[in-house]
Structures are given as structure tokens and as C-alpha cells.
N, C-alpha and C positions, 0 to 999 in steps of 0.2 A: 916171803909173803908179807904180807901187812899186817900189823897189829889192830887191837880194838881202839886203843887209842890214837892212834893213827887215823884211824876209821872217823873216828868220834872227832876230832878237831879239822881232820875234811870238811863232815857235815857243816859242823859249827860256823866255819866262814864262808862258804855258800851261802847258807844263812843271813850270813851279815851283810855278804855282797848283794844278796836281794833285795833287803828290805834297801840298804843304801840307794839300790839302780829304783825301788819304788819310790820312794821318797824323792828323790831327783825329778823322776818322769812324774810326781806331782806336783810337784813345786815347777818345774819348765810350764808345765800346761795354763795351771792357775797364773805362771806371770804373764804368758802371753793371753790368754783370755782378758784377764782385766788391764793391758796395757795398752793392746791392739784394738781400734776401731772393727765394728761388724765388718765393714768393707774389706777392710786387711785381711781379715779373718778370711774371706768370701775367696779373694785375690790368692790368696797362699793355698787353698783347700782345706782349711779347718771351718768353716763355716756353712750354708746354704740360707740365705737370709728369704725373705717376703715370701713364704712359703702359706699356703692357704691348706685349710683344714678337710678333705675332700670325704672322708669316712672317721670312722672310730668301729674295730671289732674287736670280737673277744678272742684271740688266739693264741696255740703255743708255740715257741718253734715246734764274725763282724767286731764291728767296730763298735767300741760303749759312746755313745750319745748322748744330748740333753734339748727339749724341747721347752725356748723358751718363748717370751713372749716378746713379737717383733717389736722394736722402739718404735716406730711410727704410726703402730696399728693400738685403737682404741679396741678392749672388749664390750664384743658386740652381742656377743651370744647368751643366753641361760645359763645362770653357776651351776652346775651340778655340785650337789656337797653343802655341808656347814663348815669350811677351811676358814681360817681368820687370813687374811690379806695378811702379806709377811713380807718382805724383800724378795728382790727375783728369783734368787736362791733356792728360796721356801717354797717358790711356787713352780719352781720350775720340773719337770718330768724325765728321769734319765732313764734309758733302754739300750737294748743293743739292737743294732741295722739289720734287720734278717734277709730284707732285700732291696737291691735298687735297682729301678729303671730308669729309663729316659723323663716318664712323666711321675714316676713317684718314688716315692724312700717308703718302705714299712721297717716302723721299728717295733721292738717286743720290748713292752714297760711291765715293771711289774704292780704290783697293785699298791696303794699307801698302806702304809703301815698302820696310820690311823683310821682306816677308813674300814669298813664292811662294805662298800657297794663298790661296783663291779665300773659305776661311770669313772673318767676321766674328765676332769675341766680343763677342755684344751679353749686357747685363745680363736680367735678367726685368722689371723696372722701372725706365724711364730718365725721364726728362725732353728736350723738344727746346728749343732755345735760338737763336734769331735772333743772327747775327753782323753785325759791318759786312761790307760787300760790298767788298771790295779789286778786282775783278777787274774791275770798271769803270774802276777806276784804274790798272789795268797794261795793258790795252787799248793 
């Protein structure tokens, strides 16, 4: 049979090998995001760019995502919110894909942290952007 200790330093480097393979699959993501033109992004399948705004609803229930705001497209719509303008980062919206079709993607965001109200400030034209998936590795 196997001991506790045995048991116990199984666990422990599972462990290690997780967080290593998360830390990797965050670091790969983040370099091709910021190295990669939108277009590459689009070309490879991490991306879907010039995407327009068609609804916003409240629902609950893939892939983790982030909806940012297209480069070419100026905001055109009403702020919802008092957010301070921050780098795209700050503004940008991550959710997971709950479905996709031919004419549209829904994703499930979850609400700001800072926020009490239930609106989202989306752009008129965003782009959506595939991230690494962490939440396999916090499991």
C-alpha cells in the first residue's frame, strides 16, 4: 500500500505542476496578445474583431473571453456608470462564451466589482478576444 507520506508529496507536486502549466498558459496568452496585431489575432482564432453591440441582457448560465473596445471604432453611445477612463485593460469586460452562432457570440460577464448597477458600458464596436482559461487551474 502506500503511505501518508507518500500520499502527501503526490499531492504537493500536482500542485506545483499546476500552478507552473497556469502560469505558462498566462504568460503564452499575454505574449501573444500584446505582440500580435488584432488581425493575427482574427487570422489564428483568438480573436473576432468589428463586432457591433446588438443587445445587452441580464442573464445566467466555454471559453473565458474579454470584450474590448475595437481600435477603429470611436464611443458613440451613453456611459452607463461613473468608471474613471483607465487603459484598455481597466475597461475592458471578461466573461465566459455561453453560446455561439453564425450571427452572434453571448457571453456571461460578471458584474464590476465596483459597481451596484446591473448596466454594462459596452463600446458600439468591440472586438472579442480568447484568454487563457485559469479557472481550470484554480479548481
Amino acid at each position: 500500500m502506500v503511505s501518508d507520506q507518500d500520499l502527501i508529496d503526490f499531492i504537493a507536486r500536482q500542485r506545483h505542476l499546476l500552478n507552473d502549466e497556469r502560469e505558462s498558459d498566462l504568460e503564452r496568452s499575454s505574449l501573444v496578445l500584446t505582440s500580435c496585431s488584432p488581425k493575427l489575432l482574427e487570422l489564428k482564432g483568438l480573436a473576432l474583431n468589428n463586432l457591433g453591440v446588438v443587445s445587452n441582457a441580464l442573464n445566467r448560465p466555454g471559453d473565458i473571453a474579454r470584450i474590448e473596445e475595437s481600435s477603429t471604432s470611436q464611443r458613440t453611445g451613453k456611459k452607463k456608470g461613473s468608471s474613471a477612463e483607465g487603459s484598455g485593460s481597466d475597461k475592458a469586460i471578461e466573461g465566459v462564451i455561453y453560446k455561439i452562432t453564425d450571427t452572434r457570440a453571448i457571453l456571461a460577464v460578471d458584474q464590476a466589482k465596483d459597481s451596484n448597477s446591473d448596466d454594462i458600458d459596452l463600446p458600439e464596436k468591440c472586438r472579442l478576444v480568447k484568454l487563457a482559461n485559469t479557472v481550470t487551474y484554480d479548481r
